[in-house]
C-alpha positions, -999 to 999 in steps of 0.1 A, spaced: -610 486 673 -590 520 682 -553 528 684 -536 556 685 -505 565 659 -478 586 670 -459 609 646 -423 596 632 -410 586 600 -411 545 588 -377 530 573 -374 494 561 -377 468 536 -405 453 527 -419 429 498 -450 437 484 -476 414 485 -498 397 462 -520 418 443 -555 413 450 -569 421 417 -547 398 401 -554 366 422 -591 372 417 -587 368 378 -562 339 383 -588 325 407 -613 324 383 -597 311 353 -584 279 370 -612 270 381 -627 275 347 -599 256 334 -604 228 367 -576 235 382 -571 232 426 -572 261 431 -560 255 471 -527 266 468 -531 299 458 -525 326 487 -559 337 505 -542 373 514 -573 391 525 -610 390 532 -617 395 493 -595 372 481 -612 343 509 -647 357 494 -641 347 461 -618 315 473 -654 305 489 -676 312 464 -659 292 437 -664 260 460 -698 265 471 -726 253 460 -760 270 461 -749 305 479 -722 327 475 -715 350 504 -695 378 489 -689 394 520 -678 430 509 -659 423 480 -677 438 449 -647 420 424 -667 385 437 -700 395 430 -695 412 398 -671 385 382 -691 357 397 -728 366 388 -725 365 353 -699 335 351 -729 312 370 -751 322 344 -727 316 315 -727 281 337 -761 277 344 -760 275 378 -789 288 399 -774 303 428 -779 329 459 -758 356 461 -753 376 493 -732 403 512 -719 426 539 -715 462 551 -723 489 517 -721 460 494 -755 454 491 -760 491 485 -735 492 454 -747 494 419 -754 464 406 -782 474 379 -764 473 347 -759 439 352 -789 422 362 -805 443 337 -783 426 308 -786 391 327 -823 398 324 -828 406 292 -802 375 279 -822 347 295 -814 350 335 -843 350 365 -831 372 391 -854 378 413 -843 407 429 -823 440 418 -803 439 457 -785 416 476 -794 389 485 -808 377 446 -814 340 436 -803 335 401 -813 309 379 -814 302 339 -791 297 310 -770 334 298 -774 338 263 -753 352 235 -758 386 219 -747 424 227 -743 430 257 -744 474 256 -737 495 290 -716 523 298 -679 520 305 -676 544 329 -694 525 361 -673 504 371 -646 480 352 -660 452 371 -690 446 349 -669 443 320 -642 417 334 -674 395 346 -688 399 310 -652 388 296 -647 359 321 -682 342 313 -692 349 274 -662 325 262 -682 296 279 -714 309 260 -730 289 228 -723 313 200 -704 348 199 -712 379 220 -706 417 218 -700 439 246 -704 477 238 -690 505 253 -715 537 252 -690 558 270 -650 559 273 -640 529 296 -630 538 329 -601 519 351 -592 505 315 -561 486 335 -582 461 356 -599 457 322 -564 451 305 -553 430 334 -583 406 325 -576 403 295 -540 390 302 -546 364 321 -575 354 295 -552 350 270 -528 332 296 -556 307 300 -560 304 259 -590 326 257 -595 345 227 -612 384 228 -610 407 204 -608 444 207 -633 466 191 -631 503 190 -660 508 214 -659 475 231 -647 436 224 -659 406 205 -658 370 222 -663 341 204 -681 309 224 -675 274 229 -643 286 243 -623 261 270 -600 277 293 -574 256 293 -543 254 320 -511 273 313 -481 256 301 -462 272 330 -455 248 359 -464 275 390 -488 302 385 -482 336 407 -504 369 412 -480 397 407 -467 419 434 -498 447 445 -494 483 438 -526 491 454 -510 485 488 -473 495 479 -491 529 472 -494 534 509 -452 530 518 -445 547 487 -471 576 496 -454 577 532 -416 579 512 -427 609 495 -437 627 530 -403 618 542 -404 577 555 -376 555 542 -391 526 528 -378 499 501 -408 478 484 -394 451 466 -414 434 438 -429 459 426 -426 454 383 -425 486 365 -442 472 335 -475 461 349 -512 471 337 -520 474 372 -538 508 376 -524 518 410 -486 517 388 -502 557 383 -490 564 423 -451 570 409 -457 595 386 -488 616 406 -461 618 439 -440 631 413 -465 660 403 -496 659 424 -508 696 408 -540 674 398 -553 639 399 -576 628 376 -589 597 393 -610 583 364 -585 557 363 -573 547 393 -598 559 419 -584 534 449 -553 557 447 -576 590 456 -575 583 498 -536 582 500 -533 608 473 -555 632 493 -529 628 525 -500 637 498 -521 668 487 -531 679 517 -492 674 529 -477 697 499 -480 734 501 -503 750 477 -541 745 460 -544 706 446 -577 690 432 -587 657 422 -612 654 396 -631 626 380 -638 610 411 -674 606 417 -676 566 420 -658 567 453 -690 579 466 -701 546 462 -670 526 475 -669 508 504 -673 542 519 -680 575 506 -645 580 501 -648 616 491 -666 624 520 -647 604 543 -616 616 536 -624 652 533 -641 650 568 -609 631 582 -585 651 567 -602 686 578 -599 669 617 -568 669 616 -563 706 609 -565 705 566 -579 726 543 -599 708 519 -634 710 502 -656 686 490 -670 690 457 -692 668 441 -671 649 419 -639 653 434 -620 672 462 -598 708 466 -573 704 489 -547 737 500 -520 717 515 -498 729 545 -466 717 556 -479 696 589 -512 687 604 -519 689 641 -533 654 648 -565 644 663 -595 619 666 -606 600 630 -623 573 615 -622 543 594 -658 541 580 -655 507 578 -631 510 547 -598 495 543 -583 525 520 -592 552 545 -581 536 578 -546 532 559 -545 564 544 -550 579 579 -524 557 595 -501 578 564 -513 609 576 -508 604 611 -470 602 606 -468 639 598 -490 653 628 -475 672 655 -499 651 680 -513 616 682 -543 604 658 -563 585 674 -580 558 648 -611 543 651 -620 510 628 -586 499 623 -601 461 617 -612 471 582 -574 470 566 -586 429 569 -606 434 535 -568 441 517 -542 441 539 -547 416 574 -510 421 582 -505 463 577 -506 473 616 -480 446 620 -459 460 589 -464 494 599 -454 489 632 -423 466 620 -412 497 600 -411 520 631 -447 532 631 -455 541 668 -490 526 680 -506 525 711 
């Protein structure tokens, strides 16, 4: 689908919603701990991925939510469930080698190193060594499924652990759910014959997402008026990072919190003088090229910014003059652009604005609800 976003300036309230990454691990441990997991909110496309895939049996369609597949592959083999994973759109295509490789080699048949794979056998204990600097996601699935294991595990760490929040988030709600990891300087130990057993709280709640509120608070900072409620100030949630970088946007080190780079890049590209973001070479590898797709976007709509190979150099200007862009099928970049659009002297038209559904089904009614102009 295409609209086209006129210029203007938001002003509102609005909550925040549920954060996505946190309902995933909350997800997951009740239904380790065999809890309904029905009444939690199914906010997004994600979120419904993994709501699925905990109640099927025999296939797991992931859609395009890499959180699903990674956290879910290895918890059916800590289970011993032989099961058929699947996807959509550049899922398929993400790196999923690490861990089939450690599945492998500790007692899993996989019989294929892409989506779709059939997975069958019994995960066994041991060390479990890979780099920390691929993605977070391999290390959350290790930490959800080696508890439920026969005898301890090891996970190393052969490189400095990127998005280190997610990581902490997981190990939150672990403990919430009476799970018991210990930190190691280059990784973490996990005793088996763990249960996860139900909190004593009555109501369990995701908190309120940053990753989204990023956007409004992005759009504040280039002159909107927005109030996001919710939002706690003392949360491991990487995305937290977005208050102090529109505070001094000089350089972004996106090593650990890459989903912020897209909005970040509009800010940049919006604040007079030379701005780079650095550390960023795993949003080649997102649901879009994200450093590709945002440096093309961006630079059609009148910016200055080069693409480097592990990041971007952006010389900002003051305005930028509008013009035709795309989604790429990626729900970060069509609501980046919907940011950038506000401070164009001429319509954007946007093209793939039915990707926001992956994160955010209700933006184009929230932006519009705060005075964003779409035709």
């Amino acid at each position: 689908m295409t609209i086209t976003l006129k210029p203007g300036r938001l002003a509102g309230e609005i909550a925040a919603m549920p954060s996505k990454s946190d309902l995933h691990r909350l997800m997951m441990a009740m239904h380790l701990a065999g809890m309904d997991i029905d009444d939690l909110p199914v906010i997004s496309d994600d979120i419904a991925a993994t709501n699925d895939c905990l109640q099927s049996e025999g296939i797991c369609n992931c859609r395009e939510s890499g959180s699903t597949l990674r956290f879910l592959l290895p918890v059916m083999a800590a289970l011993g469930r032989a099961m058929t994973f699947t996807g959509e759109g550049r899922l398929p295509a993400r790196p999923m080698q690490p861990m089939i490789d450690l599945l492998r080699g500790h007692g899993c048949a996989i019989d294929n190193d892409r989506l779709p794979i059939a997975i069958s056998g019994q995960l066994l204990p041991g060390s479990f060594t890979l780099p920390g600097d691929i993605s977070s996601q391999y290390i959350t699935g290790l930490l959800f499924a080696l508890p439920l294991l026969s005898g301890s595990s090891e996970i190393v760490l052969t490189s400095p652990l990127a998005s280190s929040g997610y990581v902490e988030m997981t190990l939150r709600t672990l403990e919430q759910f009476s799970i018991q990891i210990k930190k190691l300087v280059n990784g973490y130990r996990v005793s088996g014959n763990q249960n996860y057993l139900p909190p004593a709280a009555c109501r369990l709640t995701a908190e309120s997402d940053w990753s989204n509120a990023a956007f409004w608070l992005a759009a504040n900072a280039l002159g909107s008026d927005i109030q996001v409620t919710g939002l706690d100030e003392t949360s491991v949630q990487p995305d937290c990072a977005i208050v102090p970088l529109l505070k001094n946007c000089g350089k972004m080190d996106a090593s650990q919190c890459p989903d912020l780079v897209p909005v970040m890049a509009v800010v940049m590209a919006l604040t007079l003088g030379e701005r780079r973001i650095i550390n960023a070479a795993r949003l080649r590898l997102k649901e879009s090229d994200r450093l590709h797709a945002m440096a093309q976007n961006l630079c059609k709509l009148g910016a200055d910014v080069e693409e480097l190979p592990d990041g971007l150099v952006i010389r900002g200007t003051t305005s930028l003059r509008g013009g035709e862009v795309n989604g790429f099928g990626d729900h970060r970049i069509a609501m980046a652009m919907a940011v950038a659009a506000l401070r164009c002297e001429q319509s954007t038209t946007l093209h793939g604005i039915e990707a926001v559904r992956k994160s955010y089904p209700k933006f184009w009614e929230d932006y519009q609800r705060l005075g964003g102009q779409i035709s």
